[in-house]
PDB file of the backbone (N, CA, C, O) and the ligand in Angstrom, with CONECT records:
HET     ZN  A 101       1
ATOM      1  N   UNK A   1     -73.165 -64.374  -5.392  1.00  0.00           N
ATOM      2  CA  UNK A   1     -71.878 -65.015  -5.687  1.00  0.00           C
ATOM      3  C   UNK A   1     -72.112 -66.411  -6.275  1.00  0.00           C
ATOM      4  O   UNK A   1     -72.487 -67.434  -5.701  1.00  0.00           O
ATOM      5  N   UNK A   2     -71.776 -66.187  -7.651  1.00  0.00           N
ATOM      6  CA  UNK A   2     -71.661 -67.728  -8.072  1.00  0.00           C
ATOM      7  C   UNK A   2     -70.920 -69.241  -7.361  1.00  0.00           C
ATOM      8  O   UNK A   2     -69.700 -69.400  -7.314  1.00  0.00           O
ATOM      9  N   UNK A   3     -71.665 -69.994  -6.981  1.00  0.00           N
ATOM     10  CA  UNK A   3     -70.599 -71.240  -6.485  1.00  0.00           C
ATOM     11  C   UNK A   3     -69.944 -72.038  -7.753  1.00  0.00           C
ATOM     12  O   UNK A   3     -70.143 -71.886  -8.958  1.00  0.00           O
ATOM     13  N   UNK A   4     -69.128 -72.905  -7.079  1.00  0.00           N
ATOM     14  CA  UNK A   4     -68.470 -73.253  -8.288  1.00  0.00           C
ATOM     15  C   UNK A   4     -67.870 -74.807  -7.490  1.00  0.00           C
ATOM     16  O   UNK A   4     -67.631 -74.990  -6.297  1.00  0.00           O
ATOM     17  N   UNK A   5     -67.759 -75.695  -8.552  1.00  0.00           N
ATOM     18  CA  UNK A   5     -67.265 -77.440  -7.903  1.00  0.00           C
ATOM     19  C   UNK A   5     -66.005 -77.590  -8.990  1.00  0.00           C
ATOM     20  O   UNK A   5     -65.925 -77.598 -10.218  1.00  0.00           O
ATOM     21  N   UNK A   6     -65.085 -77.703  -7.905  1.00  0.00           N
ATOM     22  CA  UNK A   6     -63.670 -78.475  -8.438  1.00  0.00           C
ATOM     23  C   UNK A   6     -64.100 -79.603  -9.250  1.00  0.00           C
ATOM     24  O   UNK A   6     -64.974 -80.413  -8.941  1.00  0.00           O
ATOM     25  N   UNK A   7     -63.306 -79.580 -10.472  1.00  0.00           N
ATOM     26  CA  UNK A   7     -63.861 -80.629 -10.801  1.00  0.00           C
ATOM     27  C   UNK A   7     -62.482 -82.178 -10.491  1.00  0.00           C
ATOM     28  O   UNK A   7     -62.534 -83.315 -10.960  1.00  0.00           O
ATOM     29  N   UNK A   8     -61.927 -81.860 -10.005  1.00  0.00           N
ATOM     30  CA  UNK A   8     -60.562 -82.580  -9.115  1.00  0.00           C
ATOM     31  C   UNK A   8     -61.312 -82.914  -8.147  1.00  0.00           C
ATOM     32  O   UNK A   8     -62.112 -83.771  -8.521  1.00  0.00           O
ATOM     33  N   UNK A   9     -61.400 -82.707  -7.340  1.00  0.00           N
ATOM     34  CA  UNK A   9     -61.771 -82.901  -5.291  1.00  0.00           C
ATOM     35  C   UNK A   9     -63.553 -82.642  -5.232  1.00  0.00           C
ATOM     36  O   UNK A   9     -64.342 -83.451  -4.744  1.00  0.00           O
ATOM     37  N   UNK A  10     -63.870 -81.510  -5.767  1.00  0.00           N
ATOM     38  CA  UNK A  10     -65.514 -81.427  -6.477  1.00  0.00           C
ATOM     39  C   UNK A  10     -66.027 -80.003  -5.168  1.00  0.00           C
ATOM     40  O   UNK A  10     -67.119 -79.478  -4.950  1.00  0.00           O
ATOM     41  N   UNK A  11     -64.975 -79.840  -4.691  1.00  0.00           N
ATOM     42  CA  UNK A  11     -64.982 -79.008  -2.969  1.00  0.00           C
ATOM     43  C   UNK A  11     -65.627 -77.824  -3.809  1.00  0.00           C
ATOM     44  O   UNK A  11     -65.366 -77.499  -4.967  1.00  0.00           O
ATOM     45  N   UNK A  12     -66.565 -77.248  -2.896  1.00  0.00           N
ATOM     46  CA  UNK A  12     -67.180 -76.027  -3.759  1.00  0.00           C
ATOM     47  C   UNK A  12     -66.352 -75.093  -3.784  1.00  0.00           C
ATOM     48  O   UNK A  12     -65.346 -75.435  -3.163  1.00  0.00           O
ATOM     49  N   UNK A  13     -66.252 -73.823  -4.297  1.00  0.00           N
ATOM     50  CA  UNK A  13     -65.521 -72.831  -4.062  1.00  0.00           C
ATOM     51  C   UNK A  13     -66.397 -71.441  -4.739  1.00  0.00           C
ATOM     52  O   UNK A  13     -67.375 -71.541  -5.480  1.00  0.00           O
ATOM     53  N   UNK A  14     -65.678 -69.968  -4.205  1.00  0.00           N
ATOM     54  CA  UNK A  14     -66.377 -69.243  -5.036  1.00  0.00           C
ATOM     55  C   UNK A  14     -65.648 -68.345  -5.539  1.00  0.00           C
ATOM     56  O   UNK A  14     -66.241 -67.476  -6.178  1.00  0.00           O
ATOM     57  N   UNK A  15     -64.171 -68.255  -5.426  1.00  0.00           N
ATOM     58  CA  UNK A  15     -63.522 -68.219  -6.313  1.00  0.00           C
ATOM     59  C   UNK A  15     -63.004 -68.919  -7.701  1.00  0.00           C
ATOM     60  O   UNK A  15     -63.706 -69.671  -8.376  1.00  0.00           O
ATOM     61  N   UNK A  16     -61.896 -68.612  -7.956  1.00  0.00           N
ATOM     62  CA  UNK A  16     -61.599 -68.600  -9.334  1.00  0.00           C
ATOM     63  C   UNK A  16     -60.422 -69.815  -9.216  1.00  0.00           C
ATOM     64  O   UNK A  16     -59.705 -70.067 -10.184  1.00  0.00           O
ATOM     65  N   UNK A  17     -60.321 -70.398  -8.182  1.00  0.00           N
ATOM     66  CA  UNK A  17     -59.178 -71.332  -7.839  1.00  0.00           C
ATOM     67  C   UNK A  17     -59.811 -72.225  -6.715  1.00  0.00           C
ATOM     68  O   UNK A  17     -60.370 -71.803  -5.703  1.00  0.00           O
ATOM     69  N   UNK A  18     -59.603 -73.685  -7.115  1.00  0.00           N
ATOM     70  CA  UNK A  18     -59.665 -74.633  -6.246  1.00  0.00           C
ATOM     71  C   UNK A  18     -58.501 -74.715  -4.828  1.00  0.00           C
ATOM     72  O   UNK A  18     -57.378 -75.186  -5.008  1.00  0.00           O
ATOM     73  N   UNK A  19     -59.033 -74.091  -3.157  1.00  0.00           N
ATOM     74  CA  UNK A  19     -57.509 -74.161  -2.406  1.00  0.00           C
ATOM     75  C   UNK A  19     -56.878 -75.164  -2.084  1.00  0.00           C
ATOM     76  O   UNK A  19     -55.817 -74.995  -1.482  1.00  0.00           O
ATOM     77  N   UNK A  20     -57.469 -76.901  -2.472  1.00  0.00           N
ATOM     78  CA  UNK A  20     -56.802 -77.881  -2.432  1.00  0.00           C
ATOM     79  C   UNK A  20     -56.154 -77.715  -3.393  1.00  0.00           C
ATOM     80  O   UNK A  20     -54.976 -77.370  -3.300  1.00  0.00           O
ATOM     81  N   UNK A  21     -57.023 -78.009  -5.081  1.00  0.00           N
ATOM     82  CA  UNK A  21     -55.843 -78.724  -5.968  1.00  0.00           C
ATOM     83  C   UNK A  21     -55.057 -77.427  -6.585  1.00  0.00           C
ATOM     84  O   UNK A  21     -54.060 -77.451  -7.307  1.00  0.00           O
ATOM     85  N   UNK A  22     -55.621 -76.538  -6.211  1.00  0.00           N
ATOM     86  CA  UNK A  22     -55.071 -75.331  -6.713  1.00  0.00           C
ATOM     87  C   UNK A  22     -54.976 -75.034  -8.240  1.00  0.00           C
ATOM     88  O   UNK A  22     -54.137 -74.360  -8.837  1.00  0.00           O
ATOM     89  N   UNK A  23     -56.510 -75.999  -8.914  1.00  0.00           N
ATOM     90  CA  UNK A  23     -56.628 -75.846  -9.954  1.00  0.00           C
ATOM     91  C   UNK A  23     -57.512 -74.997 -10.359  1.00  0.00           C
ATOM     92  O   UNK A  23     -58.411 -74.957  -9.520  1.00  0.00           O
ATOM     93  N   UNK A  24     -57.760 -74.118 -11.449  1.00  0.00           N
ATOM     94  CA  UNK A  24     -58.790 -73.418 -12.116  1.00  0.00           C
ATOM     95  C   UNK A  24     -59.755 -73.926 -12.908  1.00  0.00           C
ATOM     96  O   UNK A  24     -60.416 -73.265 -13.709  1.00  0.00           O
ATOM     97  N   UNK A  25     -59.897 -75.550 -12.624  1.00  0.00           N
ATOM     98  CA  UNK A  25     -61.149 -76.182 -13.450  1.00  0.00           C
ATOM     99  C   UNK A  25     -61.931 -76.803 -12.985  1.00  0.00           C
ATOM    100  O   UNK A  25     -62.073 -78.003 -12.751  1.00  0.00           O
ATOM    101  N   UNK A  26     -62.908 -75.256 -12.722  1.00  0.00           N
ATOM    102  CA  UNK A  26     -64.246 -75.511 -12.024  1.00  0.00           C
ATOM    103  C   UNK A  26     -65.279 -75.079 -13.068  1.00  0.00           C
ATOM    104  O   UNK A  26     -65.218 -74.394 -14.089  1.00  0.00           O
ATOM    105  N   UNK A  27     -66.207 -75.710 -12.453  1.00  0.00           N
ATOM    106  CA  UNK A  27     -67.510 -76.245 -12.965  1.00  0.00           C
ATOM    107  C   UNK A  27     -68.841 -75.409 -12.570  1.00  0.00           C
ATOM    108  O   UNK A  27     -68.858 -75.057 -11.391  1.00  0.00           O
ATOM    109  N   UNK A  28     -69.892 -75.053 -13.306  1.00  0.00           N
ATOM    110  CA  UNK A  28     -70.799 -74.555 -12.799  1.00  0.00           C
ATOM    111  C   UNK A  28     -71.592 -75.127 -12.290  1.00  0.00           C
ATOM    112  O   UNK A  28     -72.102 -74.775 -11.226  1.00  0.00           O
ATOM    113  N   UNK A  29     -71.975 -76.443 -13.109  1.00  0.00           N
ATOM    114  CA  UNK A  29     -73.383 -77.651 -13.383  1.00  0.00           C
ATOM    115  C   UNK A  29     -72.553 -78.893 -12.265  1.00  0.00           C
ATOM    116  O   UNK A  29     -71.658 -79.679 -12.575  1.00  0.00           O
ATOM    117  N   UNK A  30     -73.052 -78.759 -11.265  1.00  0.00           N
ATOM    118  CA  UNK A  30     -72.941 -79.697 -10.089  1.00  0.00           C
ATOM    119  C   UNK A  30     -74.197 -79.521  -9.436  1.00  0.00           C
ATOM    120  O   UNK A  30     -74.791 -78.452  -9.576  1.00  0.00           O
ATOM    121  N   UNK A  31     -74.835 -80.752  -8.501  1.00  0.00           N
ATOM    122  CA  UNK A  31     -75.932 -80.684  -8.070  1.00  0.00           C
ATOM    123  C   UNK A  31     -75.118 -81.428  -6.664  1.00  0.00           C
ATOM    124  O   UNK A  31     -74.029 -81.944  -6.412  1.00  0.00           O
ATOM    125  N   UNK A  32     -76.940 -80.983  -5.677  1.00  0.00           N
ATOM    126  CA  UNK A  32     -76.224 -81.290  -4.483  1.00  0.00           C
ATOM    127  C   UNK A  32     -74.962 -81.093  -3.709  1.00  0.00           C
ATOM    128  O   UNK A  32     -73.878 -80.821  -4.226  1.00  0.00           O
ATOM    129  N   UNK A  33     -75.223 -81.279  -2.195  1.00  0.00           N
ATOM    130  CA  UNK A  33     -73.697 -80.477  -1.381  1.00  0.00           C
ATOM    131  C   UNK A  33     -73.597 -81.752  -0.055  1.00  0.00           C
ATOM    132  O   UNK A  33     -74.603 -82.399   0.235  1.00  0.00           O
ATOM    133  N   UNK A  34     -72.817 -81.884   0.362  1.00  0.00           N
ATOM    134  CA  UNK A  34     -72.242 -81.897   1.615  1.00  0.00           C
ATOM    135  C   UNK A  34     -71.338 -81.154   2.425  1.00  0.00           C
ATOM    136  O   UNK A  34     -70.404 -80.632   1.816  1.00  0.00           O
ATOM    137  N   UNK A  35     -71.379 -81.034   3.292  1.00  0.00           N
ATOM    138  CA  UNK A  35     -70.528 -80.160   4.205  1.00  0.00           C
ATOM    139  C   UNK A  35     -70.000 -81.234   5.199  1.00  0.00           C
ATOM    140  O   UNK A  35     -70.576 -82.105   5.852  1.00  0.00           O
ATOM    141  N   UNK A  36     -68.985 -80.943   5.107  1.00  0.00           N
ATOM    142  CA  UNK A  36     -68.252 -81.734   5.789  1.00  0.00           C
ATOM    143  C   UNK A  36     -67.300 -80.910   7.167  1.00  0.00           C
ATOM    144  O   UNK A  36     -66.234 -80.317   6.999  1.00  0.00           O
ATOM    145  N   UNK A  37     -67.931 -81.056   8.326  1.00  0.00           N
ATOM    146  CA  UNK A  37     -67.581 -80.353   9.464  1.00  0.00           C
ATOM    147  C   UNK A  37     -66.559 -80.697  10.064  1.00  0.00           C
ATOM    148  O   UNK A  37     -65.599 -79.951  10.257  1.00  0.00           O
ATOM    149  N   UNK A  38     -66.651 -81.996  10.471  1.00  0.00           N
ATOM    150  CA  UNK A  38     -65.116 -82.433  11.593  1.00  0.00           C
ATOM    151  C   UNK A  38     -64.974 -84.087  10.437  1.00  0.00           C
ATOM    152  O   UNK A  38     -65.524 -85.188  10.433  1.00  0.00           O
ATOM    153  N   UNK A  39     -64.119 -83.521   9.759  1.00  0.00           N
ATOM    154  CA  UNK A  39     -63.288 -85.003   8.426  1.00  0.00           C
ATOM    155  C   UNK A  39     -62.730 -86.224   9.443  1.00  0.00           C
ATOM    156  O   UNK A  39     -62.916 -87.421   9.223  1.00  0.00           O
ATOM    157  N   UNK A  40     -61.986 -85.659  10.637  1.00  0.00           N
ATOM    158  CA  UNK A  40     -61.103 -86.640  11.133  1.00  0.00           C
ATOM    159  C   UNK A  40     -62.350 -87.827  11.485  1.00  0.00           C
ATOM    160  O   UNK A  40     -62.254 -89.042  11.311  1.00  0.00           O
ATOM    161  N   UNK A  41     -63.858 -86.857  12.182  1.00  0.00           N
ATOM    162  CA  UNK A  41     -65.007 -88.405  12.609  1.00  0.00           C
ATOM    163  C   UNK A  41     -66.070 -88.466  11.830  1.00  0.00           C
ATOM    164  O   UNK A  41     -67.161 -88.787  12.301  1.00  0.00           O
ATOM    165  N   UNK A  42     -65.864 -88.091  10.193  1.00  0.00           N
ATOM    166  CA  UNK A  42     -66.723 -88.477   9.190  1.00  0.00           C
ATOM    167  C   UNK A  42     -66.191 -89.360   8.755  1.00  0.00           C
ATOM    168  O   UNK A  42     -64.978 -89.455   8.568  1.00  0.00           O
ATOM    169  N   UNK A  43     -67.457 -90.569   8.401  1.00  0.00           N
ATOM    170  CA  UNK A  43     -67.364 -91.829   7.609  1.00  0.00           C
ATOM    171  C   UNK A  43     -67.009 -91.269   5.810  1.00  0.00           C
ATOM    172  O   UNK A  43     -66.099 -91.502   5.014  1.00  0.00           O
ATOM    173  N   UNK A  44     -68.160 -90.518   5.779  1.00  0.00           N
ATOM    174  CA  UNK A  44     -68.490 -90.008   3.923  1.00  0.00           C
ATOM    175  C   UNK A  44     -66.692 -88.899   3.552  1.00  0.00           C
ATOM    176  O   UNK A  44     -66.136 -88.975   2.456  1.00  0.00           O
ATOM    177  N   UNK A  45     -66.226 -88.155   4.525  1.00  0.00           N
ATOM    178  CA  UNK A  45     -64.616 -87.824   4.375  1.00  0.00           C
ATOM    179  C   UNK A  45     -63.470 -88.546   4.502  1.00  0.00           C
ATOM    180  O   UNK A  45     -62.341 -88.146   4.216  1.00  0.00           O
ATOM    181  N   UNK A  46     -63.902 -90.090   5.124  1.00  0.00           N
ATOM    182  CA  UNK A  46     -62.922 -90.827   5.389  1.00  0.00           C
ATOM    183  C   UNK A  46     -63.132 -91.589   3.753  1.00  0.00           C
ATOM    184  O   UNK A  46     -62.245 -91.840   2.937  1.00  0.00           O
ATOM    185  N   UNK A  47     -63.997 -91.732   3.685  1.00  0.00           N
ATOM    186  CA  UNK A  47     -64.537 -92.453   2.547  1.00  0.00           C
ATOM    187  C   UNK A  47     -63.726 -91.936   1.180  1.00  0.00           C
ATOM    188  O   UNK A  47     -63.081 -92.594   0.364  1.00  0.00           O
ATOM    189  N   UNK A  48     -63.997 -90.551   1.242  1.00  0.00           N
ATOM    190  CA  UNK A  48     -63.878 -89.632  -0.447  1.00  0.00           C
ATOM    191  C   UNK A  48     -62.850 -89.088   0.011  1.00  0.00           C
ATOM    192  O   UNK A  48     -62.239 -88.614  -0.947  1.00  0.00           O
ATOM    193  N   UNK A  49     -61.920 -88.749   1.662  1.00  0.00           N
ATOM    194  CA  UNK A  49     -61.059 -88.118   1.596  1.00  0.00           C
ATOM    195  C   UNK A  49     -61.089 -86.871   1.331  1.00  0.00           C
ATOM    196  O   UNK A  49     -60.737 -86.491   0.214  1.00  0.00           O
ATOM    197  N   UNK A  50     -61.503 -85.993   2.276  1.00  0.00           N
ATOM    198  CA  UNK A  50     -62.043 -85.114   1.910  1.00  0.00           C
ATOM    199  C   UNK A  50     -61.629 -84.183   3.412  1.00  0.00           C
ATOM    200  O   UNK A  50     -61.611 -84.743   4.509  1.00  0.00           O
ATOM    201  N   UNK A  51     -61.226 -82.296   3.187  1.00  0.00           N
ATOM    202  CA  UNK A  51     -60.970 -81.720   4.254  1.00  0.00           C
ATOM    203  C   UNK A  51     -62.589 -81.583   4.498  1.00  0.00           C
ATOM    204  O   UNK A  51     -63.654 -82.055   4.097  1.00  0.00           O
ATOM    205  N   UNK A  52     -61.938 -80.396   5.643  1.00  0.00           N
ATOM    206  CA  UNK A  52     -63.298 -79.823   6.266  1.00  0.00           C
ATOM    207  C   UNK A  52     -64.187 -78.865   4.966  1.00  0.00           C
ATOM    208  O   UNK A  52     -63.542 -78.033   4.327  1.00  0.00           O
ATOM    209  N   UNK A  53     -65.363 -79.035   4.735  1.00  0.00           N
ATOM    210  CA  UNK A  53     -65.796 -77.759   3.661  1.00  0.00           C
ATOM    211  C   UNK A  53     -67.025 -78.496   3.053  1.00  0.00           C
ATOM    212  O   UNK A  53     -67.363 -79.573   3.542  1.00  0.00           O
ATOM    213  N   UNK A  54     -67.856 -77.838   1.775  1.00  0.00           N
ATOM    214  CA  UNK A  54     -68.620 -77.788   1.379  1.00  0.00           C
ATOM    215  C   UNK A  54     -68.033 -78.742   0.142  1.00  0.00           C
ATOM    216  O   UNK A  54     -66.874 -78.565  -0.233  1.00  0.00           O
ATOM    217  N   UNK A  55     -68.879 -79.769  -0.484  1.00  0.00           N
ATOM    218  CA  UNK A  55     -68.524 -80.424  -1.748  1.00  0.00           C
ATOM    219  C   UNK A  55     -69.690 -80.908  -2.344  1.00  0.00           C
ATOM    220  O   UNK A  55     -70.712 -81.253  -1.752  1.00  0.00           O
ATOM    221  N   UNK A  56     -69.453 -80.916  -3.734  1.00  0.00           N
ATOM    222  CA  UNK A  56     -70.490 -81.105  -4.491  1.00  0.00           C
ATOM    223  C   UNK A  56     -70.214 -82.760  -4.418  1.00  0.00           C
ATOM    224  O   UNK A  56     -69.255 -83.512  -4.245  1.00  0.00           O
ATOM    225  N   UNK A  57     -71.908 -82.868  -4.699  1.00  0.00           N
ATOM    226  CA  UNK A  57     -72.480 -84.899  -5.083  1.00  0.00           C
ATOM    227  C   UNK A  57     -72.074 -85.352  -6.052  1.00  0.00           C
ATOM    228  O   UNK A  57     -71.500 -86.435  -6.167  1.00  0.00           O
ATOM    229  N   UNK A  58     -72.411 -84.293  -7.184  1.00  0.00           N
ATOM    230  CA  UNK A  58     -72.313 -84.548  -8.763  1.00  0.00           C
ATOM    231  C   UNK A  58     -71.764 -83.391  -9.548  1.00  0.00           C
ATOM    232  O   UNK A  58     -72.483 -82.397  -9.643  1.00  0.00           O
ATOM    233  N   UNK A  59     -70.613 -83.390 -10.109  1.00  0.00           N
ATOM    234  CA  UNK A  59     -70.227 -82.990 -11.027  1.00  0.00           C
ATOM    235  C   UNK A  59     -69.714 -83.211 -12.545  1.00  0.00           C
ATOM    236  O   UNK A  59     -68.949 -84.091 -12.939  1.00  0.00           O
ATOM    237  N   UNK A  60     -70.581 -81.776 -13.593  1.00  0.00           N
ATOM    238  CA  UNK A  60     -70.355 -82.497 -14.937  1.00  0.00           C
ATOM    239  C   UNK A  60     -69.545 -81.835 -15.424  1.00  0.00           C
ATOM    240  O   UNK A  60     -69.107 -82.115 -16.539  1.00  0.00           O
TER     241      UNK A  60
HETATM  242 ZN    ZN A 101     -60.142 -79.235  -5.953  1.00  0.00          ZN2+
END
């Protein structure tokens, strides 16, 4: 299964639709991930704002 990075929010996905922005413009060429487990006591989700999930570092 191909992954794929919003290029809005950058949240990975492996569908064909971003379920935040609920956009279809995703990206193949992203490097690096975070996962982001519990947002409410992450610094790096408080930071970027970000739900619970997988997100790309870099996206082009
Ligand atoms: Zn998104």
């Amino acid at each position: 299964m191909i992954e794929k990075a919003c290029l809005k929010c950058k949240r990975i996905v492996t569908g064909k639709q971003c379920p935040i922005c609920k956009t279809s413009k995703l990206s193949t060429k992203w490097k690096g991930f975070v996962i982001i487990l519990d947002a409410k006591n992450s610094e790096i989700a408080k930071e970027m704002s970000l739900t619970e999930g997988k997100y790309a570092l870099k996206v082009k």
